[in-house]
Structure formats: C-alpha cells, structure tokens
N, CA, C and O atoms as CSV, one atom per row, in Angstrom:
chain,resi,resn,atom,element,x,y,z
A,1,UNK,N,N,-14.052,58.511,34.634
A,1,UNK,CA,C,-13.488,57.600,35.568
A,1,UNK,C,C,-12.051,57.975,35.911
A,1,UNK,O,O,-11.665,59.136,35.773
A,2,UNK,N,N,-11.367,57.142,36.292
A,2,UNK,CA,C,-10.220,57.375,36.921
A,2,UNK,C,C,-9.068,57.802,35.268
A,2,UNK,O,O,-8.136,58.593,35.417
A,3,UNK,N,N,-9.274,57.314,34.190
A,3,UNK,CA,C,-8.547,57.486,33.101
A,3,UNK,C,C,-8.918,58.980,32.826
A,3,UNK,O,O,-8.317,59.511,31.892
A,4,UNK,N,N,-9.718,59.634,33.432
A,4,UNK,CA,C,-9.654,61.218,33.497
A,4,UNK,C,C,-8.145,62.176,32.751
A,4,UNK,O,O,-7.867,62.735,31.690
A,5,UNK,N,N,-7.454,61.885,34.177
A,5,UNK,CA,C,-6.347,62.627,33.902
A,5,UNK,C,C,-4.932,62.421,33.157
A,5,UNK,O,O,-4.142,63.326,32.889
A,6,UNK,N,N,-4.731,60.728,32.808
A,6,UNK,CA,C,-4.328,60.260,31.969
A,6,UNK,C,C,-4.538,61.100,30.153
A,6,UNK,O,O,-3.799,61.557,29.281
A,7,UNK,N,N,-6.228,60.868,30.418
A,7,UNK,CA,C,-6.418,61.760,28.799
A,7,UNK,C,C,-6.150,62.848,28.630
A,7,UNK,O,O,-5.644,63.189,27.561
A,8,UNK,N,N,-6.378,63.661,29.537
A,8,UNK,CA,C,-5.932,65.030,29.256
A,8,UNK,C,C,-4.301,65.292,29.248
A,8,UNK,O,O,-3.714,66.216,28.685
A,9,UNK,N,N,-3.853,64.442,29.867
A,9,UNK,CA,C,-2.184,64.730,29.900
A,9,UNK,C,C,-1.999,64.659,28.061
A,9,UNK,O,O,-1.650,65.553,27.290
A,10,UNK,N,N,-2.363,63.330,27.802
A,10,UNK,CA,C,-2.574,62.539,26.351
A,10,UNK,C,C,-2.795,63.801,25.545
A,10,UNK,O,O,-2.307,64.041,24.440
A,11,UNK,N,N,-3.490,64.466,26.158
A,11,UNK,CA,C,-4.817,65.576,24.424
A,11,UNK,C,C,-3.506,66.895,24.634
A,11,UNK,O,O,-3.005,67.489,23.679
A,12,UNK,N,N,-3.189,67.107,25.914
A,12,UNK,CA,C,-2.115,68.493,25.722
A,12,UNK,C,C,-0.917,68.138,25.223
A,12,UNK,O,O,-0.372,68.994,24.526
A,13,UNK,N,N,-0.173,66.793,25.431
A,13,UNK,CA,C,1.468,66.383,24.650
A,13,UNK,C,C,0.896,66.409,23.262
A,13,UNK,O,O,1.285,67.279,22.482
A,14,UNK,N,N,-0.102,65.419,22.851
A,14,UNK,CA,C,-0.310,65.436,21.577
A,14,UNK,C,C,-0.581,66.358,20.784
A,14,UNK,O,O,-0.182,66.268,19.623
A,15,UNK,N,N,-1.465,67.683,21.287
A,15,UNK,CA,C,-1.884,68.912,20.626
A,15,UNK,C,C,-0.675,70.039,21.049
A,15,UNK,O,O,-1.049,71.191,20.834
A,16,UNK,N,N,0.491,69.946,21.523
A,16,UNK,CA,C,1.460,70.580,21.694
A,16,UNK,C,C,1.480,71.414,22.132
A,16,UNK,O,O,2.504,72.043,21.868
A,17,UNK,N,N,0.551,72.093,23.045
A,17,UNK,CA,C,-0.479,72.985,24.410
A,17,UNK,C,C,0.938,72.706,25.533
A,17,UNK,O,O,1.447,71.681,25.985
A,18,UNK,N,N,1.264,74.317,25.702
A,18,UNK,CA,C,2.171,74.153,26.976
A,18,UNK,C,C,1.652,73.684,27.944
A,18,UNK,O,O,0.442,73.481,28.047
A,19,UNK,N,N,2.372,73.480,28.668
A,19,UNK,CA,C,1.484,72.936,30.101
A,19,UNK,C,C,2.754,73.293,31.373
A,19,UNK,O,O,3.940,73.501,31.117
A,20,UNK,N,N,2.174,73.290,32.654
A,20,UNK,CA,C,3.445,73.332,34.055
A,20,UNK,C,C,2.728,72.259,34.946
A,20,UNK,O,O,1.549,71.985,34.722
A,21,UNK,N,N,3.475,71.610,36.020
A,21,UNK,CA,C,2.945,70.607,36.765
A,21,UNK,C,C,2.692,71.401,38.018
A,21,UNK,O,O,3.753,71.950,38.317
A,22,UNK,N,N,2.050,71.603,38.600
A,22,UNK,CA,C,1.599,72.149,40.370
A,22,UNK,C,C,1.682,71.180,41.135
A,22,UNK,O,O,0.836,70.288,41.075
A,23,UNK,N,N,2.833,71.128,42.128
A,23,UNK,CA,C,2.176,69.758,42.918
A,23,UNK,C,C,1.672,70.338,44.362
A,23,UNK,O,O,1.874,71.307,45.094
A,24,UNK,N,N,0.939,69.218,44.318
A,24,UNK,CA,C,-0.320,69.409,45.226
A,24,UNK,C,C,0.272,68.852,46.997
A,24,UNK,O,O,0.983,67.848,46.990
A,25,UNK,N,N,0.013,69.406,48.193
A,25,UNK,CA,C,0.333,68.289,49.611
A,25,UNK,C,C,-1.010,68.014,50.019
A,25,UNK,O,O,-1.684,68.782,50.706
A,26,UNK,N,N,-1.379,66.926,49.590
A,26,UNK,CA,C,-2.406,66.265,50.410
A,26,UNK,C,C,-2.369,65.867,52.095
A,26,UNK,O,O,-1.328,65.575,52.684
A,27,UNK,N,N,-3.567,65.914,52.657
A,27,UNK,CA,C,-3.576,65.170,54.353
A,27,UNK,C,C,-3.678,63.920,54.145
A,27,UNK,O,O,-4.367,63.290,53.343
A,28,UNK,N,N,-2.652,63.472,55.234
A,28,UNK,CA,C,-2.830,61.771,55.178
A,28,UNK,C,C,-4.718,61.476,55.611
A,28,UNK,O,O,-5.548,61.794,56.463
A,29,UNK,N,N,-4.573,60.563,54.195
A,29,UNK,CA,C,-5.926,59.773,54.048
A,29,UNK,C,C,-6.283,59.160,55.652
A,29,UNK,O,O,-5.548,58.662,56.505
A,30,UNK,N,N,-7.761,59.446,55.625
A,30,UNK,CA,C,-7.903,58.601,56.933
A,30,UNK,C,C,-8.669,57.217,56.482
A,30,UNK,O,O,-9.551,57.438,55.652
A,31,UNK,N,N,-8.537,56.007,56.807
A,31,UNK,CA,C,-9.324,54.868,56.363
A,31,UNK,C,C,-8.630,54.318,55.546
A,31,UNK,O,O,-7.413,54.280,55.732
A,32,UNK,N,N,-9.363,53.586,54.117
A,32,UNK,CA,C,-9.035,53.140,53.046
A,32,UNK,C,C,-9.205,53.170,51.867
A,32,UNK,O,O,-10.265,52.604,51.602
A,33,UNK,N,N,-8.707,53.541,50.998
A,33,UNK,CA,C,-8.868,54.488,49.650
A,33,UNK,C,C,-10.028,53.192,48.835
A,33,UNK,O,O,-10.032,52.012,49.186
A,34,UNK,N,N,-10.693,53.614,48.017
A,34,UNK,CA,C,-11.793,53.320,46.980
A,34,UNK,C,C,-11.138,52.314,46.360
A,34,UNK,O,O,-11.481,51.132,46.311
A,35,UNK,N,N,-9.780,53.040,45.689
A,35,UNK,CA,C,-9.512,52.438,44.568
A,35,UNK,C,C,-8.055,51.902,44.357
A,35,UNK,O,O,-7.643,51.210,43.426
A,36,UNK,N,N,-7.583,52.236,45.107
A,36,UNK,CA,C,-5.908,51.913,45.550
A,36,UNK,C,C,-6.344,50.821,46.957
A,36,UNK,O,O,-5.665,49.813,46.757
A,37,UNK,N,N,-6.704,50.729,47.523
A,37,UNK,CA,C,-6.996,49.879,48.997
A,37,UNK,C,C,-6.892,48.022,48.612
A,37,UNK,O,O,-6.589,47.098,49.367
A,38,UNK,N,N,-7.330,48.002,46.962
A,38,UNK,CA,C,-7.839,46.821,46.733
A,38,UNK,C,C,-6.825,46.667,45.727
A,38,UNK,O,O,-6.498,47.663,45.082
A,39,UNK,N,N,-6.016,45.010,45.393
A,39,UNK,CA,C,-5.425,44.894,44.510
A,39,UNK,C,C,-5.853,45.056,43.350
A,39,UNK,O,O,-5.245,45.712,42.503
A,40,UNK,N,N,-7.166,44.369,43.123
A,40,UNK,CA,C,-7.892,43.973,41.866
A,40,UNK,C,C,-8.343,45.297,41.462
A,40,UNK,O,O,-8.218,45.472,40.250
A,41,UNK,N,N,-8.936,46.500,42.244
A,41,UNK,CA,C,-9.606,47.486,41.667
A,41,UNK,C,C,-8.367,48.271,40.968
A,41,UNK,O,O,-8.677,48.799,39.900
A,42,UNK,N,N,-6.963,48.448,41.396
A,42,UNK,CA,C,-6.479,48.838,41.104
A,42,UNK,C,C,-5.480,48.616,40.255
A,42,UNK,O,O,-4.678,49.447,39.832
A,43,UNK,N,N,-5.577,46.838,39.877
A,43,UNK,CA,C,-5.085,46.414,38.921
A,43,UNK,C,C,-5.867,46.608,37.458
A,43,UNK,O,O,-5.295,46.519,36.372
A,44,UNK,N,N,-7.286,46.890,37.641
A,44,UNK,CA,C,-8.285,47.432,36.870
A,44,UNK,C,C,-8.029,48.404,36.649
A,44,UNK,O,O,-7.634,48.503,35.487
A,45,UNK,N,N,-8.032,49.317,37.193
A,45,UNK,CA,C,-7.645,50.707,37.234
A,45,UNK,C,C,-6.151,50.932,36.081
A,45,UNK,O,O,-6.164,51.894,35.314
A,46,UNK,N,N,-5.186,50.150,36.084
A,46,UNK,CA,C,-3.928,50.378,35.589
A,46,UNK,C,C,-4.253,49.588,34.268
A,46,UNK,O,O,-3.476,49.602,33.313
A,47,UNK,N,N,-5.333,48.959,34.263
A,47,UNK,CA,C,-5.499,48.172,32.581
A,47,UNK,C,C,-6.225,49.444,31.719
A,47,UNK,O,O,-6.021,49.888,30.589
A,48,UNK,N,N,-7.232,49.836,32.871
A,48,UNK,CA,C,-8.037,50.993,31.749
A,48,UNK,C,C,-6.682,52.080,31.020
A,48,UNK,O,O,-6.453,52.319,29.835
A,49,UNK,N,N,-5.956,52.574,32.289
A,49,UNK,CA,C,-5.428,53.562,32.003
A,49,UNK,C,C,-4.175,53.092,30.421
A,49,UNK,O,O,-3.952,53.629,29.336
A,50,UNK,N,N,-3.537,51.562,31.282
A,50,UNK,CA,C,-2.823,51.410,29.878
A,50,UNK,C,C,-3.767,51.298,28.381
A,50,UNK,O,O,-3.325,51.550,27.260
A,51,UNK,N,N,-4.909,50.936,28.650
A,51,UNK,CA,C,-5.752,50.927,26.945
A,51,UNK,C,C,-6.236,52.058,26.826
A,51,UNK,O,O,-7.280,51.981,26.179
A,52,UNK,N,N,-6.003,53.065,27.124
A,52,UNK,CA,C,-6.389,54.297,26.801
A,52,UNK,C,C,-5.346,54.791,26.491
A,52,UNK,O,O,-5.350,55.435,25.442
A,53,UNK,N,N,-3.975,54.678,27.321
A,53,UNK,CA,C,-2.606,54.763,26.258
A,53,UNK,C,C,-2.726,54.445,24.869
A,53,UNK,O,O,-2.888,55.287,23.986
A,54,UNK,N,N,-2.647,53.291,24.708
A,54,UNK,CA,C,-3.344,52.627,23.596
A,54,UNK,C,C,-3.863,52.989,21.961
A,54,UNK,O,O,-3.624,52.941,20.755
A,55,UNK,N,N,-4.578,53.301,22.825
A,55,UNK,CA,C,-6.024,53.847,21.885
A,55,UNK,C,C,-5.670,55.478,21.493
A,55,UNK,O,O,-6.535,56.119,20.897
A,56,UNK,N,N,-4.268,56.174,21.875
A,56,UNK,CA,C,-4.348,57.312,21.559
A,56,UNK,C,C,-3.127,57.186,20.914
A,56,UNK,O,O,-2.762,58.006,20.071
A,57,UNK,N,N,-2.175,55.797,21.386
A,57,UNK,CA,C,-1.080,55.787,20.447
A,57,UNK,C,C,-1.692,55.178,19.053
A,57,UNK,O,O,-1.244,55.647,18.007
A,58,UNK,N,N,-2.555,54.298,18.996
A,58,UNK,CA,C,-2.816,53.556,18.034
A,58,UNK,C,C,-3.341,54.423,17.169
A,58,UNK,O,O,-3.292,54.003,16.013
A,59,UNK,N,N,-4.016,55.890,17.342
A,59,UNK,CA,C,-4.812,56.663,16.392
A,59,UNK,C,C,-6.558,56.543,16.795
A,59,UNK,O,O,-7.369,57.456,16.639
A,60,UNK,N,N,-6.805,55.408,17.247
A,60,UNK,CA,C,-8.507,55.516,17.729
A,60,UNK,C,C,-8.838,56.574,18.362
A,60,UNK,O,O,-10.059,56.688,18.463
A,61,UNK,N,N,-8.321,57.287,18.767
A,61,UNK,CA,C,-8.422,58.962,19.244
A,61,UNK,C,C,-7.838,59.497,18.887
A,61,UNK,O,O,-6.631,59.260,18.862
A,62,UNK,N,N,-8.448,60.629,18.363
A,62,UNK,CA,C,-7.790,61.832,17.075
A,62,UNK,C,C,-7.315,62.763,18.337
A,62,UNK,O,O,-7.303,62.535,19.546
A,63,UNK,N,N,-6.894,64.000,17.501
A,63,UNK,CA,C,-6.057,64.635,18.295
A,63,UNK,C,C,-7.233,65.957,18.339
A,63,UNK,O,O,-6.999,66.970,18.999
C-alpha cells in the first residue's frame, strides 16, 4: 500500500545501507488524485504511515 516507501526508507536508516535521494519532475496530474483528492483517504493514509513509524520504532519490526 501506500506505507510502501515509508518502510523501505525505515529498513535502509535502520540497517545503515547508504542511500542518495533522486528527485523526480512529475507532469501536472490531470483530474483528481486516488488518494490525496479526499480528506479522509488521506487522513488514513497518514495514520497507516504514522503506525508503521511506530511499529519499527517500538521494535515490532526487526531490522
């Protein structure tokens, strides 16, 4: 799901794996996004991602 890239950021700081950022230029979106368009989906969206913070500070996910 959307906590995708959250974890992996999570698994490379924690396992101490260099890493570089690429940033990307996207085309302006045409329409209305899935998951950003809607308050609620994306207030959902920001709960998963903070309990998956969580869950990797707390130790429920090993390294």
């Amino acid at each position: 799901g959307m906590e995708f890239n959250p974890d992996m950021m999570l698994q490379v700081i924690r396992n101490n794996i260099k890493f570089i950022e690429i940033p990307v230029r996207y085309l302006r979106r045409v329409g209305v996004s899935s998951a950003t368009g809607d308050f609620k989906k994306t207030f959902v969206i920001g709960l998963g991602m903070l309990w998956l913070i969580f869950k990797h500070r707390l130790g429920f996910i090993k390294k």
